[in-house]
C-alpha positions in Angstrom: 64.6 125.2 68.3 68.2 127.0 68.3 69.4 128.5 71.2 68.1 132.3 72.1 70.5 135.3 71.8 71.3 134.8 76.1 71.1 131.1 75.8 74.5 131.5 73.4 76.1 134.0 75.8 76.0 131.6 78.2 77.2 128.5 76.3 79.9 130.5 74.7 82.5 129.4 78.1 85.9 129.2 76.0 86.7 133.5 75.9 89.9 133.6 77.0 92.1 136.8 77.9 95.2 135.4 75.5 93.0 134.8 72.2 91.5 138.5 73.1 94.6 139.9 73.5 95.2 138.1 70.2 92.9 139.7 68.1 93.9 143.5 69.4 97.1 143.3 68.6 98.2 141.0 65.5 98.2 143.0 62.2 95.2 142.4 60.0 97.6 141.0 57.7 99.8 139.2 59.9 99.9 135.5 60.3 99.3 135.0 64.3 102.1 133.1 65.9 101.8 129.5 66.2 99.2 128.6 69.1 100.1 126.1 71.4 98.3 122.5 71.4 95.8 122.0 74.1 93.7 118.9 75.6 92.7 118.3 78.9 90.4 115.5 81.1 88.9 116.4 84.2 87.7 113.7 86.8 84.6 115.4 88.6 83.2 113.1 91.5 80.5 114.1 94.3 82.6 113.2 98.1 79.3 113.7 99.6 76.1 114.7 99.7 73.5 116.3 102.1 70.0 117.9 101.4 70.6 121.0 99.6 74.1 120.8 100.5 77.3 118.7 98.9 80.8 118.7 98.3 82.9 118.0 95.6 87.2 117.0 93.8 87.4 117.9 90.9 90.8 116.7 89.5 92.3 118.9 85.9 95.2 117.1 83.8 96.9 119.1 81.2 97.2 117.0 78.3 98.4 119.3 76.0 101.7 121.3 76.1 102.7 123.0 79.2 100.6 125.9 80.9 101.0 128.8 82.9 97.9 129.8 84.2 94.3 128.2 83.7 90.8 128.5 84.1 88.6 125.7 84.3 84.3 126.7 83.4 81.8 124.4 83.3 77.8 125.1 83.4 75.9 123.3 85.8 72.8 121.2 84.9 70.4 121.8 87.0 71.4 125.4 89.0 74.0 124.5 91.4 76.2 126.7 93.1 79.6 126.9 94.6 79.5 128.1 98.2 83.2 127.6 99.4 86.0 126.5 97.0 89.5 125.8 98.0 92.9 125.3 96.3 91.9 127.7 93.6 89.7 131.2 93.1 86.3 130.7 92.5 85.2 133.2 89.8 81.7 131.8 89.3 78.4 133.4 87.8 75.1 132.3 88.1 75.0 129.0 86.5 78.2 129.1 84.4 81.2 127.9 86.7 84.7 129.2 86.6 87.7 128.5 88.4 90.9 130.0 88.3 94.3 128.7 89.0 96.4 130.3 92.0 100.2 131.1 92.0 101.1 127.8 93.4 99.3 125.6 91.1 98.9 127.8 87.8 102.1 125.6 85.9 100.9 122.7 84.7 103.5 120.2 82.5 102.4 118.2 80.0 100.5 114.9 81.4 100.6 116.6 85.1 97.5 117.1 87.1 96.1 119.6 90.0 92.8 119.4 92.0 90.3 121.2 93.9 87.8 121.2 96.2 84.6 122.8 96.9 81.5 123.1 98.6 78.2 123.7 96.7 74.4 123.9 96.9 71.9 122.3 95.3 68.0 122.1 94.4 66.0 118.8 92.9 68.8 117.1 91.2 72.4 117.4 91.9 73.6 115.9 88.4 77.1 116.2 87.3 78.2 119.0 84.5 78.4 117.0 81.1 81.1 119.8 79.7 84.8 121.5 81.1 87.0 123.5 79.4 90.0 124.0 80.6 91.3 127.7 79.0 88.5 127.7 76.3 89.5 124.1 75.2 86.7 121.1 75.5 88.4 118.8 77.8 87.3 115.4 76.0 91.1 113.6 76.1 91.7 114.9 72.5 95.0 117.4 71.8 94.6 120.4 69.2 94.7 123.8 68.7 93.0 126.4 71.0 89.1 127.2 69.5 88.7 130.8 68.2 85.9 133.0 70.1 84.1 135.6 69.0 81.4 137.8 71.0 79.0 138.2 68.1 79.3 138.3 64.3 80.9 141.6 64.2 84.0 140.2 66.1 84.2 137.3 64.0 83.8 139.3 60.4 85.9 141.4 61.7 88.8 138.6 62.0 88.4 137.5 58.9 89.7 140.7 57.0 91.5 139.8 54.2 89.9 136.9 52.5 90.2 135.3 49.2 88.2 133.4 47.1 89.4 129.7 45.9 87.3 130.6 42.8 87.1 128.6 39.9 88.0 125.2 41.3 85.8 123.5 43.5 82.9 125.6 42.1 84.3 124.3 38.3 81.4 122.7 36.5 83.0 119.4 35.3 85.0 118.7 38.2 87.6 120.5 39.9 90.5 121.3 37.3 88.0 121.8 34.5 88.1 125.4 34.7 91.9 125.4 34.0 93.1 125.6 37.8 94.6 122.8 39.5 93.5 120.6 42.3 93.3 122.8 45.7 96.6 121.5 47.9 97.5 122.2 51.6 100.5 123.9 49.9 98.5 126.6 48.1 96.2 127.4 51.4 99.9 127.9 53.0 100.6 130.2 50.8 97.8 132.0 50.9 98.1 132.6 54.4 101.5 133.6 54.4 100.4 136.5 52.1 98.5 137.8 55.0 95.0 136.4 54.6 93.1 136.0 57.3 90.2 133.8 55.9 89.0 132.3 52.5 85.6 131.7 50.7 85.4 128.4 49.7 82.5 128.3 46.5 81.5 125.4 45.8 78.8 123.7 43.2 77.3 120.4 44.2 74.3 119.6 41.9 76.8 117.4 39.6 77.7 115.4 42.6 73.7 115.0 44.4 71.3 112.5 43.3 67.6 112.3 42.2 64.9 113.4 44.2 63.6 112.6 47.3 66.9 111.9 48.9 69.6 114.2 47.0 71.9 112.3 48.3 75.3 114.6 47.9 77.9 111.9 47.0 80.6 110.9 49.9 83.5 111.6 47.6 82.3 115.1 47.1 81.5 116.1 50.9 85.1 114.5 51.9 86.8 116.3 49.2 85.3 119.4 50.5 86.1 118.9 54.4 89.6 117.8 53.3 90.1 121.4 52.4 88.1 122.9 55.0 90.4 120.8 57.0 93.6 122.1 55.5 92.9 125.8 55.6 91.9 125.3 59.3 95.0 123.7 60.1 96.6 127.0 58.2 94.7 129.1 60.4 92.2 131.0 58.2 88.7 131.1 58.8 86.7 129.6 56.0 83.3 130.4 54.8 81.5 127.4 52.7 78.9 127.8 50.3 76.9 126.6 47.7 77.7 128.4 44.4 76.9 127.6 41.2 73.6 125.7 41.7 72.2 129.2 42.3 71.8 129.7 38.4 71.7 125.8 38.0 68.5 125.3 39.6 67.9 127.3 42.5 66.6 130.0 39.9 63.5 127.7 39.1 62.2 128.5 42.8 59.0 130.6 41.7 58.1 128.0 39.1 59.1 125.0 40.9 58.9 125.8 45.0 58.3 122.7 46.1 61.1 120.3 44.2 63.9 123.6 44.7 63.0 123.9 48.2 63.3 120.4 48.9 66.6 119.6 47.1 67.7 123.3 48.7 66.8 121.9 51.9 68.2 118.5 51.5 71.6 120.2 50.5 72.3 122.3 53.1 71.1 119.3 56.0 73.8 116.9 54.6 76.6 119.7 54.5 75.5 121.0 58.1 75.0 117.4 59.5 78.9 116.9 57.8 80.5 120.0 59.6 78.0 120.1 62.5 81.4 119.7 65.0 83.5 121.8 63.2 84.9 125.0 65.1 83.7 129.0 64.8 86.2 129.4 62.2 84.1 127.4 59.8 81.0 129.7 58.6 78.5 128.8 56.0 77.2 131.3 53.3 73.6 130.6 52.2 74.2 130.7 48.2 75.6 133.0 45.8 74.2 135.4 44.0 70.7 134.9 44.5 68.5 135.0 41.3 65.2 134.1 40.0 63.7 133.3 36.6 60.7 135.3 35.6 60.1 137.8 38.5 60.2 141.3 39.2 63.0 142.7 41.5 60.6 143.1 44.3 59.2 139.8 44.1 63.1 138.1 44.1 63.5 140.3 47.1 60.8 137.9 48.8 62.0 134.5 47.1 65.9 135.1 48.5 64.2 135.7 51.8 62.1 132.3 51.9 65.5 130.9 50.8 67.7 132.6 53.1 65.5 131.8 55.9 65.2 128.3 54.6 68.7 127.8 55.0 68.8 129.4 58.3 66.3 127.0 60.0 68.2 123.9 58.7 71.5 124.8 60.0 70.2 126.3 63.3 68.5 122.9 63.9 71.1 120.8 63.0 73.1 120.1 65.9 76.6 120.5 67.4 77.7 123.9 66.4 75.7 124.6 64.0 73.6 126.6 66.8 75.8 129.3 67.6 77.8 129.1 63.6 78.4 132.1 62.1 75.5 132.3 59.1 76.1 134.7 56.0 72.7 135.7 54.1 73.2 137.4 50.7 71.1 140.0 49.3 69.0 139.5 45.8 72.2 139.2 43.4 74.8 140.4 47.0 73.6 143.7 45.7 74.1 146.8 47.9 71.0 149.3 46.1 69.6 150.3 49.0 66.6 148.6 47.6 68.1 145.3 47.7 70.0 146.4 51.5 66.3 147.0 53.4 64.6 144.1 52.7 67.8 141.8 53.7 68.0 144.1 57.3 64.5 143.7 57.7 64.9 139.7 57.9 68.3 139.5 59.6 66.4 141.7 62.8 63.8 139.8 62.5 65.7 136.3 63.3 67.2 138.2 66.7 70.2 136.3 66.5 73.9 137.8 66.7 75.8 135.2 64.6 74.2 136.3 61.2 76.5 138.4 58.7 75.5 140.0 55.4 77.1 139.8 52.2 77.0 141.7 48.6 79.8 141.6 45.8 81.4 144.8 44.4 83.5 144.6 40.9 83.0 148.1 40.3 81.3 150.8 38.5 79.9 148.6 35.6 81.0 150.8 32.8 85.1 151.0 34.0 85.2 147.4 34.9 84.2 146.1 31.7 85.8 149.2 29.5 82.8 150.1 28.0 80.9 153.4 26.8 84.3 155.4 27.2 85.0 154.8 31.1 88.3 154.3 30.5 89.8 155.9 33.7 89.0 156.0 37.5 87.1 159.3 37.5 85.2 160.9 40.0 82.0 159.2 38.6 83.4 155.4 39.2 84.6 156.4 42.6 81.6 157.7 43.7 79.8 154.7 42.6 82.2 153.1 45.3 82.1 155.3 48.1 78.3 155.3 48.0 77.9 151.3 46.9 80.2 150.8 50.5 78.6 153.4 52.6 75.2 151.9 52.0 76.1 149.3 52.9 77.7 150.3 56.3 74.9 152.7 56.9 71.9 150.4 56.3 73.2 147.3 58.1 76.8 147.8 60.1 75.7 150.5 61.5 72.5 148.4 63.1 74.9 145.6 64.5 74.8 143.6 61.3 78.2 143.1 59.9 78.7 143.0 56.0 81.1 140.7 53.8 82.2 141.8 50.7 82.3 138.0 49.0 83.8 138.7 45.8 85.7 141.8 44.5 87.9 142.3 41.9 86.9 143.9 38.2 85.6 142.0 35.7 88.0 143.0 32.7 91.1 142.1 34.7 93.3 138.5 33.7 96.8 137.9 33.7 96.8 136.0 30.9 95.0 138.1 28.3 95.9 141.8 26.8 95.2 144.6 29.6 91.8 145.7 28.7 91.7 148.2 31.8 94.4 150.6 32.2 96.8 149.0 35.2 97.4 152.4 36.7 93.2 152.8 36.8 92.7 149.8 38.0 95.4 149.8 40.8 93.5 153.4 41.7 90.1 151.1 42.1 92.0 148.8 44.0 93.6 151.1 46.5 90.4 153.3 47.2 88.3 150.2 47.2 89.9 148.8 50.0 90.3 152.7 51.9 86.4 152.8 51.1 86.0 148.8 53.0 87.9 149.8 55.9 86.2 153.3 56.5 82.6 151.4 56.5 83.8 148.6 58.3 83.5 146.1 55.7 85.7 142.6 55.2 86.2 141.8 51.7 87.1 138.3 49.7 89.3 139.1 46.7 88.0 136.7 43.8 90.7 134.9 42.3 90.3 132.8 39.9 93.6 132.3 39.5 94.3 135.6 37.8 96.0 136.3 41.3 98.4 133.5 42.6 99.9 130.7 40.5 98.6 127.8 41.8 101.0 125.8 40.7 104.3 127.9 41.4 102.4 129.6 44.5 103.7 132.4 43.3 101.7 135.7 42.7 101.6 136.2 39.0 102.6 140.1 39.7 104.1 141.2 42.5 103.6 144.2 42.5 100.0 143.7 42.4 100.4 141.6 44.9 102.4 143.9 47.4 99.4 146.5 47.0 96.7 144.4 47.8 98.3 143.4 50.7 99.5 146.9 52.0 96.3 148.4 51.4 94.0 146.4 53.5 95.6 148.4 56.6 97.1 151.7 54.6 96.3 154.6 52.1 99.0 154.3 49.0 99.4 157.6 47.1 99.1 157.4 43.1 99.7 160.1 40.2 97.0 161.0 37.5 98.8 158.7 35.5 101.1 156.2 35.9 103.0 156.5 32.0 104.7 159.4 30.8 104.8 158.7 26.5 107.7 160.5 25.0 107.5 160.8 21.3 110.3 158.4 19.8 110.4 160.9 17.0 109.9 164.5 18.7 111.7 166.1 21.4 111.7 165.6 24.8 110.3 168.0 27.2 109.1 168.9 31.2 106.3 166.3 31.6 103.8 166.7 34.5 101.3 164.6 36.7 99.2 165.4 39.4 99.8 163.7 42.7 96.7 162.0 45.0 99.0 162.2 48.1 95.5 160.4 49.8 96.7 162.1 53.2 100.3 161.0 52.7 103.9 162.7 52.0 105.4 162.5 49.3 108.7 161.4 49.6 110.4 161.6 46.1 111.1 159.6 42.9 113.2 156.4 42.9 114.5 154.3 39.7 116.5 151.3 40.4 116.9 152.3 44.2 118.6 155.5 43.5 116.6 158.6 44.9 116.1 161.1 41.9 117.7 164.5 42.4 114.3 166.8 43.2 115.1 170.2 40.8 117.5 168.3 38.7 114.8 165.4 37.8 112.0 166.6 38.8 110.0 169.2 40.9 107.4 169.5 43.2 104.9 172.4 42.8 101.6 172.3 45.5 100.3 168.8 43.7 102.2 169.3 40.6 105.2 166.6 40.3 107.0 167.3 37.0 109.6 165.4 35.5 112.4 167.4 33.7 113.3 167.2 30.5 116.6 166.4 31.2 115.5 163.7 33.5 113.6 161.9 30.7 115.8 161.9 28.5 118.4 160.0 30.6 115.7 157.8 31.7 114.7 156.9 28.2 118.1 156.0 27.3 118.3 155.0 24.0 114.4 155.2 23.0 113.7 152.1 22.1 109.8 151.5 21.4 108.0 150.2 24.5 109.2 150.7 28.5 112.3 152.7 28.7 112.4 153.2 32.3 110.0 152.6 35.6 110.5 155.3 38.2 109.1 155.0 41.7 106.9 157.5 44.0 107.4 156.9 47.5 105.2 158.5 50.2 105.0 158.1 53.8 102.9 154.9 54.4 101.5 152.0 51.5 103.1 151.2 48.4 105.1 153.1 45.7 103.6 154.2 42.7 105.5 153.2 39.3 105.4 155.4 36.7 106.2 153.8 33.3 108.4 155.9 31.1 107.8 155.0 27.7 109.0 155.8 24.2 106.3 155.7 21.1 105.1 156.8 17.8 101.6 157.3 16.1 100.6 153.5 15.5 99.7 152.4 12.0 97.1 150.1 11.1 97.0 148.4 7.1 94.2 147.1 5.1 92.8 143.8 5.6 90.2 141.5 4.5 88.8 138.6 6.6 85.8 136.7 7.4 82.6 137.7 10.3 84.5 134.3 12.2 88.4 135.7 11.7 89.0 139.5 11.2 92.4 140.7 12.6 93.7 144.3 11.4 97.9 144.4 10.7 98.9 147.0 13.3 102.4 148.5 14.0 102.1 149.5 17.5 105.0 151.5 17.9 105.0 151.3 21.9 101.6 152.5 22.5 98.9 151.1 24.2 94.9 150.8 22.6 92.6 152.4 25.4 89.1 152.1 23.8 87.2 151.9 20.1 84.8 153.8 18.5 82.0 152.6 16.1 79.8 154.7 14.0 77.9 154.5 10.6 78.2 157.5 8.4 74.7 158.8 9.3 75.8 159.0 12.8 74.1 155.9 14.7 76.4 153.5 16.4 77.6 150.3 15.5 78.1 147.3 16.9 76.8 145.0 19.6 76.8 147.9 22.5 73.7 149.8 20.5 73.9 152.4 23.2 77.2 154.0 23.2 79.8 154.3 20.2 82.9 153.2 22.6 82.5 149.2 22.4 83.4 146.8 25.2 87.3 146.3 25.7 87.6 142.3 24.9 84.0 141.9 23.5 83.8 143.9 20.6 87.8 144.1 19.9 91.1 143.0 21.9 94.7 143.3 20.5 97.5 141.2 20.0 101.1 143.5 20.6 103.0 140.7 19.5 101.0 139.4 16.9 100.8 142.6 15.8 97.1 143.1 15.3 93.9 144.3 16.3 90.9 141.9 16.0 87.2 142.4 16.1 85.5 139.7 17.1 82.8 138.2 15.7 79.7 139.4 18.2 81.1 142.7 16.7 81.2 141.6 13.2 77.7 140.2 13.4 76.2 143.1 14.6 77.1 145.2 11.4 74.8 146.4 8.8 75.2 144.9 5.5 77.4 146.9 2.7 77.2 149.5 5.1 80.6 151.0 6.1 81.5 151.8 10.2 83.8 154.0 10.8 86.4 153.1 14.3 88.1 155.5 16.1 91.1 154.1 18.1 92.0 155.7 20.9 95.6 155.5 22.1 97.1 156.5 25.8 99.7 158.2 23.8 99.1 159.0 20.5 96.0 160.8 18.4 93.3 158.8 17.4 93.6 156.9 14.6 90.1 156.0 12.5 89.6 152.9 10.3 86.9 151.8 8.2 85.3 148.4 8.0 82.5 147.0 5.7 80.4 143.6 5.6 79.5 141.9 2.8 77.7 138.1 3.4 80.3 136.3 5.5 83.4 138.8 4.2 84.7 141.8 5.7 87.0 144.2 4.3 88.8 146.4 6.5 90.6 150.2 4.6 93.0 152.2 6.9 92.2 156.0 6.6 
């Protein structure tokens, strides 16, 4: 049995006024100061003993650095009281002792020592506590930092806003640098933190590393590999939560077809890990799986095979010992999907356990459309953020807003990668990004950016952009205004003239254009009409400078509070694509550029259907169907594009350009050879 919702109240001895104080007042994205070490032994002895009736020393030594002010609790065994207490302030309830240091004797130096005395009462047995903490610290002779306390999962979700995910490493099928990231390192935790995360997920896939049935045994090299880094990012002070990842499409999957083996090796799992980590601190959590799935049911039924596993997990981690009874436990939702039908059924069995150290989690990368570039959703519009604002609030409505609080595991949008051609727009995106993490705060919501090393170098610990960077970490506590654009395209070969946005102030002031640090000069550069910022043509044109194809210029909205805004000022022409022949495996069309930037494809036959792999809509998926090379100097269809075309029969594409007209383009399979004919 695991202790009852009072039961945990009680045991929970170690809140302290500092670590409160703590919490209130350090920035969500500030690193906390440095805590001091603490460690303690207390020498309890009975000096005598009468029926009902005893007294008692009780001797503290401070073994950790030096003190000012302390408060020894303890809980007594077996209902004893203090009566009369002397040489410190007795602050006692019920059964859970506390003592508090007086004026005299509240300095204690490292290695020094300071008793009291008291008088208690006593009924049936009068055995000794088992258990002091001195200032929220277990007084067992050993030195380290102070434990973190939380209330109830809502206070301890709430602490761990940021996070970020160490994805694609310890999760890696393979081993742990097989999905191109390197080993995770003390270093790159560090860094982590000192960008202002509070907390990391750690996914991690162990059915490579367990053995057969009935043991699955998870090897030692694995489980040590794993505390070593639960052990680093402790030591860095972010919270971790610990999971098991991968196996959820590896096997766990099989659980309507094969209950009794999945159960068992489920089961098995989560004992091992728990037993492993059973005396860890709060700030390790453990997240049942990730996004839950099962093979060959409805939507409904999965509903009732996550539960069975969710409370699978529960049972073996509440009945495991050490911490593990009062540990903070995260329960997904079938796929960590917020449709309200997906949000009732998970409230429904998180009330039903009664227990206050539960958290929910779900995964948000966006309105499915814009975070693939597909089917034309090439901007944030009003339909893509109100996918957000409602995903978010349903989320706070159905279970925050009932005591349960939510993690938002993994967010990010799936078309986004440092390393490959921007698929998604990076002013659109940044616009998902900042109201994404408005929307999280507003419904109370923690989230875990997914970073699969897309975000931070691993190996520099550098963030591949910084300005990226800067916005993700201003925007977890502030609003950033943006414009309806963030490029201004001035054709290389026309003439310049008054160019205008639209500016989201999102409750802000604007505060003016910058470029290289210099304020712009408002009614020489620009102007400022109700939400109508306009940039002169005169201002261009000495911000273009000499024209050149590509980025001429980036200027710089400021506002009152979060990040500036760049706005790209860029020189182009009308792009211009050549013939080209290829193969269905290798098709690449010759492309001039000219400093503009591809935005989305059209396919179409000349009776109207659409072509290729996205039957459904004419705009194909941005890195799918198509991706482009602006160095290279081409635009290539891939093959799951060229596949899908109709034999002899010619499609028609429509590129669309940020800056220029569309541009259409003709391609035609024949057996393995394609022929491509500019228009």
């Amino acid at each position: 049995m695991h202790p009852t919702t009072a039961q945990r109240r009680r045991l929970r001895l170690g809140v302290i006024a500092a670590a409160a104080l703590t919490l209130l007042t350090t920035s969500p994205l500030g690193a906390t100061g440095a805590q001091a070490a603490q460690g303690c032994e207390v020498d309890y002895q009975v000096t005598g003993q009468w029926s009902g009736g005893f007294n008692a020393n009780v001797v503290v030594t401070n073994l950790g650095d030096p003190i000012d002010g302390w408060t020894l609790e303890w809980a007594w065994p077996h209902g004893q009281r203090v009566t009369n207490l002397w040489s410190a302030k007795d602050k006692s309830k019920a059964d859970a002792a506390e003592v508090e240091s007086l004026g005299y004797n509240a300095k204690l130096a490292t290695g020094s020592s300071t008793s009291f005395g008291f008088t208690g009462t006593w009924a049936g047995a009068n055995t000794e506590p088992t258990e002091f903490r001195l200032n929220g610290r277990l007084c067992d002779g050993i030195v380290g930092e102070p434990p973190a306390e939380w209330a109830n999962a809502e206070e301890q979700v709430a602490a761990m806003q940021p996070g970020w995910n160490v994805g694609n490493t310890l999760d890696a099928l393979g081993g742990e640098t097989n999905w191109g990231n390197p080993m995770i390192t003390e270093a790159q935790l560090g860094a982590v933190r000192a960008a202002g995360y509070n907390s990391i997920r750690l996914p991690v896939t162990w059915d490579e590393f367990t053995g057969p049935a009935p043991d699955y045994t998870i090897a030692p090299e694995r489980i040590e590999r794993v505390a070593q880094v639960v052990d680093w990012a402790l030591a860095n002070e972010l919270q971790v939560m610990l999971n098991i990842h991968h196996d959820s499409w590896m096997w766990i999957d099989q659980l309507p077809s094969d209950n009794d083996n999945v159960m068992a090796k489920f089961e098995a799992m989560w004992s091992q890990i728990a037993t492993r980590f059973k005396d860890y601190p709060a700030e390790l959590s453990f997240e049942s799986n990730n996004e839950p799935a099962f093979e060959g049911v409805t939507l409904e039924e999965g509903d009732v095979y996550n539960a069975e596993l969710n409370q699978a997990f529960y049972d073996v981690v509440r009945n495991s010992g050490g911490n593990n009874g009062d540990r903070l436990l995260v329960l997904p939702s079938l796929h960590t999907n917020a449709e309200q039908v997906r949000l009732d059924p998970l409230k429904t069995m998180i009330e039903g356990l009664d227990d206050d150290m539960v958290a929910a989690t779900i995964h948000y990368y966006g309105f499915w459309p814009f975070t693939v570039n597909i089917a034309g959703f090439t901007t944030f519009n009003e339909q893509v953020q109100q996918d957000l604002a409602g995903y978010f609030q349903r989320a706070h409505d159905t279970l925050v807003a009932n005591g349960i609080p939510v993690i938002v595991g993994e967010w990010a949008v799936f078309n986004y990668s440092h390393w490959s051609p921007e698929r998604i727009e990076q002013g659109e995106m940044l616009k998902f990004f900042e109201d994404l993490q408005f929307q999280a705060r507003e419904n109370e919501l923690t989230t875990m950016l997914w970073d699969a090393g897309q975000f931070l170098d691993r190996e520099t610990l550098e963030w591949r952009d910084p300005y990226i960077a800067e916005r993700l970490r201003t925007e977890v506590t502030s609003r950033s205004g943006t414009t309806s654009f963030d490029r201004i395209y001035l054709e290389q070969s026309g003439t310049i003239t008054d160019e205008s946005l639209t500016l989201n102030r999102n409750g802000l002031d604007f505060e003016g254009l910058w470029h290289e640090d210099k304020k712009l000069k408002e009614g020489a550069d620009y102007t400022v009409s109700g939400d109508t910022l306009t940039l002169t043509a005169a201002g261009l044109t000495r911000l273009a400078g000499d024209r050149e194809y590509g980025v001429n210029a980036i200027v710089e909205a400021r506002f009152s509070a979060g990040s500036p805004w760049r706005i790209y000022i860029k020189s182009n022409d009308l792009p211009v694509l050549s013939d080209a022949t290829g193969t269905t495996t290798e098709f690449h069309i010759p492309t001039e550029f000219k400093g503009d930037n591809l935005a989305t494809m059209e396919a179409r036959y000349a009776d109207g259907t659409n072509a290729g792999p996205a039957s459904w809509t004419p705009y194909q998926e941005f890195g799918h169907s198509f991706i482009y090379d602006y160095e290279a100097g081409t635009i290539i269809l891939n093959t799951v594009f060229l596949d899908s075309l109709r034999e002899g029969e010619p499609a028609t594409l429509a590129f669309h350009w940020w800056g220029s007209d569309t541009i259409t383009y003709t391609v035609t399979k024949t057996g393995t050879t394609v022929t491509g004919t500019a228009t």
